[in-house]
N, C-alpha and C positions, 0 to 999 in steps of 0.2 A: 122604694128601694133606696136606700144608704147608698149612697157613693162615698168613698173614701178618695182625698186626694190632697194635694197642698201637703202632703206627708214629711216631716222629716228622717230622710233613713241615716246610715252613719253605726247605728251600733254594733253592724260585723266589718270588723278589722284586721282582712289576711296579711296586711302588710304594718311592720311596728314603724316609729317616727323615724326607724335609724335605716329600717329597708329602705325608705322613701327619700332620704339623704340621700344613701348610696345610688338610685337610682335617680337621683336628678344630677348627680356626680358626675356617674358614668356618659346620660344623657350629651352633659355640657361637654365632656372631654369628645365624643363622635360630633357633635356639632363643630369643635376646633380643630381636632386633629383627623377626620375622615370627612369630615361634611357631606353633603347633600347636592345629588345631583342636580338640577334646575334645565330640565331641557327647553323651557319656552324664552327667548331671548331679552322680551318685555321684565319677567321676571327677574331675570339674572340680571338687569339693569340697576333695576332696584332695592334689589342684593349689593349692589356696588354702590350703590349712591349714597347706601346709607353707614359705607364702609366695610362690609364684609369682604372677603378675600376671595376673586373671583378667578379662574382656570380656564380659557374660554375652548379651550383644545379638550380637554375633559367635561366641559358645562361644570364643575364642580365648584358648589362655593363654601365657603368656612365661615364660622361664624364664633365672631369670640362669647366667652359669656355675658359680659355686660349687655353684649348685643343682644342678645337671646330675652337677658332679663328684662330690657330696657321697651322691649316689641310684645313681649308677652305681658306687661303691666298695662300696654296701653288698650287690652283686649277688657271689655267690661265684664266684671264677675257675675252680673246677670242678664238674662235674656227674655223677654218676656214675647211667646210663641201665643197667640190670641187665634180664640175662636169667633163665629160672629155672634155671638148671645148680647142681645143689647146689657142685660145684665152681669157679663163677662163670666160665666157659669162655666166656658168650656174654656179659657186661659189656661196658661202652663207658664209659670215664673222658673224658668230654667236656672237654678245656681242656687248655692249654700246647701248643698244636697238634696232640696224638697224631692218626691218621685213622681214620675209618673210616666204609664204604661199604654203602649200600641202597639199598631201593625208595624211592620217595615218591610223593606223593597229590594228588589224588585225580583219574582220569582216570574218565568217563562211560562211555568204550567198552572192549570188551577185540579181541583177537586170537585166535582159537582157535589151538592149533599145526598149524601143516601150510599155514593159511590166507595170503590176501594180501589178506582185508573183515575191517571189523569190523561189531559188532554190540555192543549196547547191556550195561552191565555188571551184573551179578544177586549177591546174597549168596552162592552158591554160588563166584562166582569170587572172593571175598576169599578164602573158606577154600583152594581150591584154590590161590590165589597162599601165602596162607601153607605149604601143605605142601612148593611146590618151595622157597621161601623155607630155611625147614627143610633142606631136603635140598640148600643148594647153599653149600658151605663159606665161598667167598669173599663171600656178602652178609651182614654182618656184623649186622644189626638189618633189623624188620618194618615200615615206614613202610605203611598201611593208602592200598592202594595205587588201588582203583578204589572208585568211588562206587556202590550198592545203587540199581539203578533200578527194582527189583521191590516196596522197599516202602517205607511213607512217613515223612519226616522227621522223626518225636517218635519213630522208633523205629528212626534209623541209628546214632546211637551207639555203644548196648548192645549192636547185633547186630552194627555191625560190628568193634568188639572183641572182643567175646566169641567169635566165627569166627574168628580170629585169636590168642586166648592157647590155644583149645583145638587148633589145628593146628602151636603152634609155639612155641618155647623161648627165640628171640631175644626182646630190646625189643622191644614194639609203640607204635611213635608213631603218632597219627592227630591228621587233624584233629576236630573238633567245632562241632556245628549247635544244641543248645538247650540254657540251662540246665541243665533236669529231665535230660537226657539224660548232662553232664557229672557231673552226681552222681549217678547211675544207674550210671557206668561206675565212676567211684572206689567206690561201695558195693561194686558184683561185683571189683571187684579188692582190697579188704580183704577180703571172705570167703573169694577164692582164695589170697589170704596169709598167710592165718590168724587177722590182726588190723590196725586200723588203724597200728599203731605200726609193726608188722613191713612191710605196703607204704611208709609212709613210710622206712624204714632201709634198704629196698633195694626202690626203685622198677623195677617192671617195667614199666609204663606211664607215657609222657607224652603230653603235649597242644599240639594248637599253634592259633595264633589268629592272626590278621593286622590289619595296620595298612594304612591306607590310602593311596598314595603321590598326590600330595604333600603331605604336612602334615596329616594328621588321623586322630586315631583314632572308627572307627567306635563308633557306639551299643553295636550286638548284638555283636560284637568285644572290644569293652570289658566288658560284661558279662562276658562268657566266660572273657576275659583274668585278671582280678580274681576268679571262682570259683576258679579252678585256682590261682590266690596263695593265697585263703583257706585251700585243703585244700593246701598245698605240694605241691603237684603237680608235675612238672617241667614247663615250659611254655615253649614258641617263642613267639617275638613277629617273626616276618618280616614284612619289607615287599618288595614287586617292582615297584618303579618302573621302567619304559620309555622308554629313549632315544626323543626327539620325541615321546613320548606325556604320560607322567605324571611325567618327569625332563628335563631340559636333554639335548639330541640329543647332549653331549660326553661322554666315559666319565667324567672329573672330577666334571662338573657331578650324573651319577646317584649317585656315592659319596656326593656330600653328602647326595642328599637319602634313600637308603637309608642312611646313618649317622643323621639327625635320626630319620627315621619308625622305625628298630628300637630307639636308644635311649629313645625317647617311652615305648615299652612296655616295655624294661624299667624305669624309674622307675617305672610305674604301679605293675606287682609290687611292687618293693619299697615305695614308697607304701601299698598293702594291707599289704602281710606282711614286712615286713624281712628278710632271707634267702633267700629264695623263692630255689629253682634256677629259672635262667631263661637259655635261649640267643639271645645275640647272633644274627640270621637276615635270610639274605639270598637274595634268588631273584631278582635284577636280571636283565635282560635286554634287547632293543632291541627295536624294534619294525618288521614290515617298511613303510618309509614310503609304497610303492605302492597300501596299503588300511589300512593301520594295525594290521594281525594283529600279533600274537605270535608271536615267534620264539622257539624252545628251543634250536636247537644250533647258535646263530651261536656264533662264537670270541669276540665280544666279549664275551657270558654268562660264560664261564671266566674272561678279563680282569679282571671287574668281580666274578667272586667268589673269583678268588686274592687280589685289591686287597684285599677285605674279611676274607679271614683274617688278615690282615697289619694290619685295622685293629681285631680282635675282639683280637686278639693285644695290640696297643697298650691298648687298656682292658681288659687281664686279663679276657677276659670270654669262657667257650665260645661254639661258633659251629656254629650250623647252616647251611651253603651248599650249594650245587645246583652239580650238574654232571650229565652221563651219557646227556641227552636225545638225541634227535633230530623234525628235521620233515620227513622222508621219511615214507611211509605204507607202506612195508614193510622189511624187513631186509635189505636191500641195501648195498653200498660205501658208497652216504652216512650210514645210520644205523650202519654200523662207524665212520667217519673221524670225524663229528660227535660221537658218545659215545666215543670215545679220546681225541679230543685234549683236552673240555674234563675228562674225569674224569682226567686226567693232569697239567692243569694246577692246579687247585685242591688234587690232591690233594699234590703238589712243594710247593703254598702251606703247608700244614698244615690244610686244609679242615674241620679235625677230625671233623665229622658231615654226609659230605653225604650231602645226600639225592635224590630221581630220578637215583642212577646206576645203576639196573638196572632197563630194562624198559621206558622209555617212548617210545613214535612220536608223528607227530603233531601238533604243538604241545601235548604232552604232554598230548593228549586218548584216547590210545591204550595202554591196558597189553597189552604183546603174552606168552604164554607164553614163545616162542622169544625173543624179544628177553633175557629175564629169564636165561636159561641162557647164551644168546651175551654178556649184559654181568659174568656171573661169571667168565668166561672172560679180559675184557679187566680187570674187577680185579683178577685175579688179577694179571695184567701189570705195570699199576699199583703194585699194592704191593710186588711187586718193585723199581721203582724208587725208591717210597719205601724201600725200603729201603738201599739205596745199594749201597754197596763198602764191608764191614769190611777193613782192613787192619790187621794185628798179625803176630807172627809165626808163627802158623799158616798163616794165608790168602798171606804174602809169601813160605812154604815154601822158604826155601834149603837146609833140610838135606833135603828130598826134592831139591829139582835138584841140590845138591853129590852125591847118592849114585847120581842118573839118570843126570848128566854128557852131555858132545854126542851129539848125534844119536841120544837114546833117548827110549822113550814112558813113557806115564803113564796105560796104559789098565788096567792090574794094579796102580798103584802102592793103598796103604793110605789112603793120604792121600785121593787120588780115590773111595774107597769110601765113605770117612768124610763126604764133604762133598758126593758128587753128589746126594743127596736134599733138601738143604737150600740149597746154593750158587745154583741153578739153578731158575728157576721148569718147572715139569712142567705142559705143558698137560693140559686134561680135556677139551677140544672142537676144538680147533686140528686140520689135518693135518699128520703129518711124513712121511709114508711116500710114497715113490718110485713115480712112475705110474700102473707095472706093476700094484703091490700096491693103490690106488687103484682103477685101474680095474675088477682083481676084485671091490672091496668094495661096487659100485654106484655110483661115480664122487658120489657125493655132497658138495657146498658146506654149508658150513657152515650156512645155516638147516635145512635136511634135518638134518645130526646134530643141531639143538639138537630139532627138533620128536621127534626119536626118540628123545632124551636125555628129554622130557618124557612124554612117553606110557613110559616106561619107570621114572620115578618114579612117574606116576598109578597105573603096574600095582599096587604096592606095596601092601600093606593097609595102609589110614589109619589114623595114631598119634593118640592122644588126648590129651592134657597137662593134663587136668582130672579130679581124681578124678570114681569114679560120686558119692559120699555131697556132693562139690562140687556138679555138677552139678545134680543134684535140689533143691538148697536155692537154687542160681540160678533155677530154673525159678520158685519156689514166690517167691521173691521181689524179682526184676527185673521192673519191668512190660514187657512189649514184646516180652521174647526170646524169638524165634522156635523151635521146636521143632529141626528142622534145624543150628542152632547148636552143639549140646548133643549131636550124633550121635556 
C-alpha cells in the first residue's frame, strides 16, 4: 500500500492576502480594545508581568500589538509530533503546511461495526480504536478518540493513554481532564522512553486544552494549558467558536474571534515557557440556528478551517484543524459527502494536522468502527489530491509516446509498470469490479466491507508496543491504571 503523507497542501485559498490583513487587523484591535477574559489568576499574573493591561474586577486583560507580535514569534513554526518507528515512519512535522490526517476526540458514544445504535463508550474501545488505528495506513496519527464512561475522571488520563501507546505506534494526542492526571501521563511516557530528555527529543505524546470562545480563557483550561508548557509538552490550544452562537453568525466575523481565542493561548505557553511547541487550533463550526445544536459536517466548518490554515500559515505558526466529521447517525451517502468534501477542503488548504477526519457521526458525538475504515479510504483519496500532478520529463513521457507512435497502447509499456503503483491511488475498500462479479461476491455497499474490514483486523492477535519489564514498572507506579491497560 502507498501511503501518501509529508504532503504539502496550500493550493486552495478561500481567503486572498488582503482578507488575512483584515483579519489579523481586526484580531489585534479585540486584543487592545476588548481583550480576553483570563479567569485563572496565575495567568493574569503573567499577563501583567509582561506588561499587558490587567482589570482584576473584570479578570480582563489587553494586550497591545507588539505584545501580541512579540509572544507569537516566540512560538516555533514547527512541531514535530513522533511516532515510536525506530525508523520514524509514523512522524508528523507539523508546520509550513505539510498534511496530515486522523482521528479526533473525544466522542461519549461509539458504534459497534455491523451496527446502525450506538451505546455508551468504555476503555476497552480506546484500545480497540487504537488497534484499527494501527492497522489502517492512511490515518496518519492516534487523536484519543472516545471518552471512558466506565470509569472515573482522576483516572482517564493515564488510562486513556496508556490504552493507546500500548496498541499503537502512531502519535497519540488526547485531550486532558486534571492536573495530577497531566503529569501522570508525562511520568508514564518518560519511562516508556527511556528518559525525560529522550520524550522531550522526540515526542510521542501531546496534549490539547481549550479556550473558550468568545474571549476567555478558562480557569481548569488554563491550569492545564500552562502544565503541559511547564514539561514542554507539545500542546493545542483550540477554540470552536459557533456561527450565531459564540461567534458573529458571518464566516468573517468567527475567524476573528477563533484567531483572538487560539492566539490567547498560545502567548499564555510561551508566557510559561518560551518555546514551548504549541499548535495554532481550530475546530470552528456554525451552529444549527433552529435549536442552537452543533453542527460538524456543514461545509461552512471546512470554509472556516481551510481560512484558518491560511491564517496559521500567516503567523508561521502549526496548525491543528478539523475536518472529516459528519451529523448523519449512520454511514450513509450524507456521512460519505459531509466527511469528503470538508477533509478535502482543508486538506487543498494545508490543514497540516487535522483532526476528526476518521471516524466521527453525530455532531461528533459518535465514534463509529465502520466509519474509521470507510474515512481511511476517502484519505486515501485526499491525499492523492494533495498530491497534485508531478510533471517533469518522466511523467510528460514523450520518448514512451515518440516509440508507441498512433493508435498504439501502453498497457505492456515499461513506463506503465514503473508508475502504476505509485501514479494512481489504489483503493482498499472502494468497488471496481463489474456487477456480475459483485453480485457473486454478496452484492455488498460499502459499510458492510468496512464492518468486514474490521472484524477482520479484530481477528488478528493483539500487538503490544510496550515492553513486559515497561509495563510492570507502569503498573507499580501510575496511580489509577487500570489492569486491562497493560494486557
Amino acid at each position: 500500500m502507498n501511503v501518501r503523507k509529508d504532503l504539502p497542501g496550500g493550493r486552495y485559498k478561500p481567503l486572498t492576502d488582503e482578507d488575512i490583513q483584515k483579519i489579523h487587523a481586526t484580531s489585534l484591535r479585540v486584543f487592545a480594545e476588548v481583550g480576553v477574559q483570563v479567569n485563572f489568576p496565575e495567568a493574569r499574573n503573567l499577563f501583567r508581568k509582561a506588561g499587558a493591561e490587567v482589570d482584576e474586577a473584570s479578570r480582563v486583560v489587553k494586550v497591545s500589538r507588539d505584545m501580541v507580535e512579540e509572544l507569537v514569534d516566540k512560538a516555533p513554526s514547527m512541531v514535530k509530533l513522533c511516532g515510536r518507528a525506530e525508523n520514524g515512519e509514523f512522524d508528523c512535522r507539523i508546520g509550513s503546511g505539510t498534511v496530515y490526517m486522523g482521528t479526533g476526540g473525544t466522542a461519549l458514544n461509539v458504534q459497534d461495526p455491523g451496527s446502525q445504535n450506538s451505546r455508551r463508550a468504555e476503555l476497552e474501545d480506546v484500545m480497540n480504536m487504537a488497534c484499527l488505528v494501527e492497522a489502517l495506513g492512511n490515518i496518519h496519527f492516534y487523536m484519543l478518540n472516545v471518552y471512558p464512561n466506565d470509569i472515573p475522571v482522576e483516572d482517564v488520563d493515564v488510562n486513556r493513554f496508556g490504552a493507546a501507546l500500548n496498541r499503537t505506534r502512531k502519535h497519540v494526542m488526547g485531550g486532558v481532564y486534571t492536573i495530577e492526571g497531566v503529569r501522570n501521563v508525562i511520568k508514564m511516557a518518560e519511562i516508556i522512553a527511556g528518559s525525560p530528555d529522550k520524550l522531550r527529543e522526540r515526542p510521542f505524546i501531546s496534549m490539547v486544552t481549550c479556550n473558550i470562545s468568545p474571549f476567555k480563557l478558562d480557569e481548569s483550561y488554563a491550569q492545564l494549558t500552562m502544565e503541559g508548557a511547564r514539561n514542554r509538552i507539545p500542546v493545542v490550544v483550540p477554540a470552536e467558536p459557533l456561527c450565531g452562537a459564540t461567534a458573529p453568525v458571518t464566516l468573517a466575523g468567527n475567524l476573528v474571534v477563533q484567531n483572538v481565542d487560539t492566539l490567547a493561548g498560545v502567548m499564555l505557553t510561551q508566557l510559561v515557557n518560551p518555546g514551548t511547541p504549541v499548535l495554532y487550533g481550530c475546530i470552528s463550526s456554525i451552529a444549527d440556528l433552529r435549536d442552537m445544536k452543533y453542527l460538524s459536517g456543514a461545509v461552512e466548518m471546512g470554509l472556516m478551517n481551510a481560512a484558518s490554515a491560511q491564517m496559521a500559515q500567516f503567523y508561521k505558526l502549526p496548525l491543528y484543524s478539523t475536518a472529516g466529521m459528519s451529523d448523519s447517525k449512520l454511514n450513509d451517502a450524507q456521512a460519505g459527502y459531509e466527511s469528503a468534501i470538508t477533509n478535502l477542503m482543508v486538506a487543498l488548504a494545508g490543514g497540516s494536522f487535522i483532526h476528526d477526519a476518521a471516524g466521527f457521526l453525530e455532531f461528533c458525538m459518535t465514534a463509529s468502527y465502520d466509519k474509521l475504515v470507510i474515512d481511511n479510504e476517502i484519505i486515501g483519496m485526499v491525499m492523492r489530491a494533495v498530491e497534485g500532478i508531478r510533471v517533469d520529463d518522466e511523467t510528460l513521457a514523450f520518448e514512451v509516446l515518440k516509440k508507441t507512435g498512433p493508435g498504439g497502447h501502453f498497457v505492456s509499456s515499461r513506463h506503465t509498470r514503473r508508475y502504476m503503483r505509485s501514479e494512481h491511488y489504489l483503493p482498499q475498500l472502494s468497488d471496481r469490479e463489474d456487477r456480475a462479479t459483485w453480485h457473486s461476491a454478496g452484492q455488498q455497499d460499502t459499510r458492510a466491507r468496512a464492518s468486514e474490514k474490521v472484524f477482520e483486523i479484530f481477528g488478528r492477535p493483539p500487538q503490544s508496543f510496550i515492553q513486559e519489564r515497561i509495563k510492570e514498572r507502569l503498573k507499580q507506579e501510575i496511580p489509577g491504571l487500570r489492569p486491562i491497560v497493560m494486557d
